[in-house]
C-alpha positions as CSV (number, residue, x, y, z in Angstrom):
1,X,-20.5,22.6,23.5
2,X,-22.7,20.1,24.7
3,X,-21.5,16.5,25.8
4,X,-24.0,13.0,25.8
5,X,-22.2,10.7,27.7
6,X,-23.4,6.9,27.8
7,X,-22.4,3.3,28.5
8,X,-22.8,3.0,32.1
9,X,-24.6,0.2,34.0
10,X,-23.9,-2.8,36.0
11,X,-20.9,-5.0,35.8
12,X,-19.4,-7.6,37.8
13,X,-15.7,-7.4,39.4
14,X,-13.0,-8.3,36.9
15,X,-15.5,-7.2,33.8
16,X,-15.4,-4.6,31.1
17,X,-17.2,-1.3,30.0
18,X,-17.0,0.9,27.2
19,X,-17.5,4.7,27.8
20,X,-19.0,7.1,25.4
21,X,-18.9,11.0,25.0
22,X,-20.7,12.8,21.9
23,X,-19.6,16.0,21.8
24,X,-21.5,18.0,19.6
25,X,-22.6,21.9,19.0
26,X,-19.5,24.7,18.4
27,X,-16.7,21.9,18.7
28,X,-13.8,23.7,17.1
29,X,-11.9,25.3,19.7
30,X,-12.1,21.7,21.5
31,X,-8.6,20.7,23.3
32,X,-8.7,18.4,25.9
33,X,-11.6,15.7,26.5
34,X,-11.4,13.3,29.1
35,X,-13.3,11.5,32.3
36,X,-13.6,12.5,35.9
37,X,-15.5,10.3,37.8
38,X,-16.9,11.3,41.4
39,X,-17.5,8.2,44.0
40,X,-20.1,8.1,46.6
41,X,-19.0,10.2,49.4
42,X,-16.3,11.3,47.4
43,X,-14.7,13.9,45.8
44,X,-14.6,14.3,41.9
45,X,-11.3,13.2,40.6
46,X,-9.3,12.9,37.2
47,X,-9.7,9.4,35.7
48,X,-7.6,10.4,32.0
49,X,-7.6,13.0,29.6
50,X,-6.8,13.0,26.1
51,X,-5.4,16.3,24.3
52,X,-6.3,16.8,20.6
53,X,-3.2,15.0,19.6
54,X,-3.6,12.2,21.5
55,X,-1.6,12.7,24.5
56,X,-2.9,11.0,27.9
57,X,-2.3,11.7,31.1
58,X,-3.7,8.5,33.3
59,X,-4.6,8.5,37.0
60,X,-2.3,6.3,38.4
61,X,-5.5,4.3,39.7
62,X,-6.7,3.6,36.1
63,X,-3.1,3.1,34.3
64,X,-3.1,-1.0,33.0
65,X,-7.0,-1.0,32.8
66,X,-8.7,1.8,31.5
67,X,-7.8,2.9,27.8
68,X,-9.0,6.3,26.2
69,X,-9.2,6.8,23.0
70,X,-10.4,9.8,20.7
71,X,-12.3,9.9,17.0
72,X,-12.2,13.2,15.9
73,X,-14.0,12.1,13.1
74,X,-17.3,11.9,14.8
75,X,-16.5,14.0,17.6
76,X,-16.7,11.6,20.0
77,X,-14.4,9.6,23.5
78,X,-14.6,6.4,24.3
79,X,-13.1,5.2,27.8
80,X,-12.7,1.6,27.5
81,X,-12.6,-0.1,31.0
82,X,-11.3,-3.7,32.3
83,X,-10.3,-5.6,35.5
84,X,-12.6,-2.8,37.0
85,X,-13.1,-3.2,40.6
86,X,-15.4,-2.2,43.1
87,X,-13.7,1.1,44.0
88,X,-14.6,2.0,40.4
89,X,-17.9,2.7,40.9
90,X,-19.6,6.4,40.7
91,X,-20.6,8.6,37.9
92,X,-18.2,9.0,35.4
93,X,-18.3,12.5,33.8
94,X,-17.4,13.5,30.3
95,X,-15.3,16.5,30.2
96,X,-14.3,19.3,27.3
97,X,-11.8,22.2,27.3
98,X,-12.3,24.5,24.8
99,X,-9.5,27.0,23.8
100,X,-10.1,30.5,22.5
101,X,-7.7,32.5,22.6
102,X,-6.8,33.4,26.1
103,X,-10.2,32.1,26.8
104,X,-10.5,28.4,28.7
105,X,-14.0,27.2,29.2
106,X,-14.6,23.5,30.4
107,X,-17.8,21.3,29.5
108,X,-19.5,18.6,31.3
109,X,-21.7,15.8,30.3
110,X,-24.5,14.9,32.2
111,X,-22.5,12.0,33.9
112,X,-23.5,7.6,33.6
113,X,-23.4,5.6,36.6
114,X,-20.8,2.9,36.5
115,X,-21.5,0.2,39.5
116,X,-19.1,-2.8,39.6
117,X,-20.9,-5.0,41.6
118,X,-21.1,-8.9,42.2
């Protein structure tokens, strides 16, 4: 499974960003996608995770702003964020479990910068 994760870039306090994640290659056994995002000087953490039927789980620091949302059509995530504040800045990583059998193996993207930032 390989994930291309895009979108990042520069936005002001109060703005919005839309998220990407193209997940491509032996996709079938795919459960769980989602964002983590790690913060300078910071550990990683969960930002929301979508299940193949479309069940969230929000951190509470992104509940009211950020939205997920899931094509299975084309594979692919989107993470749309508003309101976003400074403290929302760092690399925000695409994430895939895949599911076979007894067998868990998680995916990451390559990560976009996300710098909110007057």
């Amino acid at each position: 499974v390989q994930l291309q994760a895009s979108g990042g870039g520069l936005v002001q306090p109060g703005g919005s960003l839309t998220l990407s994640c193209a997940a491509s290659g032996n996709i079938g056994h795919i459960n769980v996608m989602g964002w983590y995002r790690q913060a300078p000087g910071k550990q990683r953490e969960l930002v929301v995770g979508i299940t193949s039927a479309g069940s969230t789980n929000y951190a509470d620091s992104a509940k009211g702003r950020f939205r997920i949302s899931r094509d299975n059509s084309k594979n692919t995530v989107y993470l749309q964020m508003t309101r976003l504040k400074p403290e929302d800045t760092g690399v925000y990583f695409c994430t895939a479990e895949e599911v076979v059998g007894r067998e868990v193996s998680d995916h990451w993207g390559q990560g976009t910068l996300v710098t909110v930032s007057s």
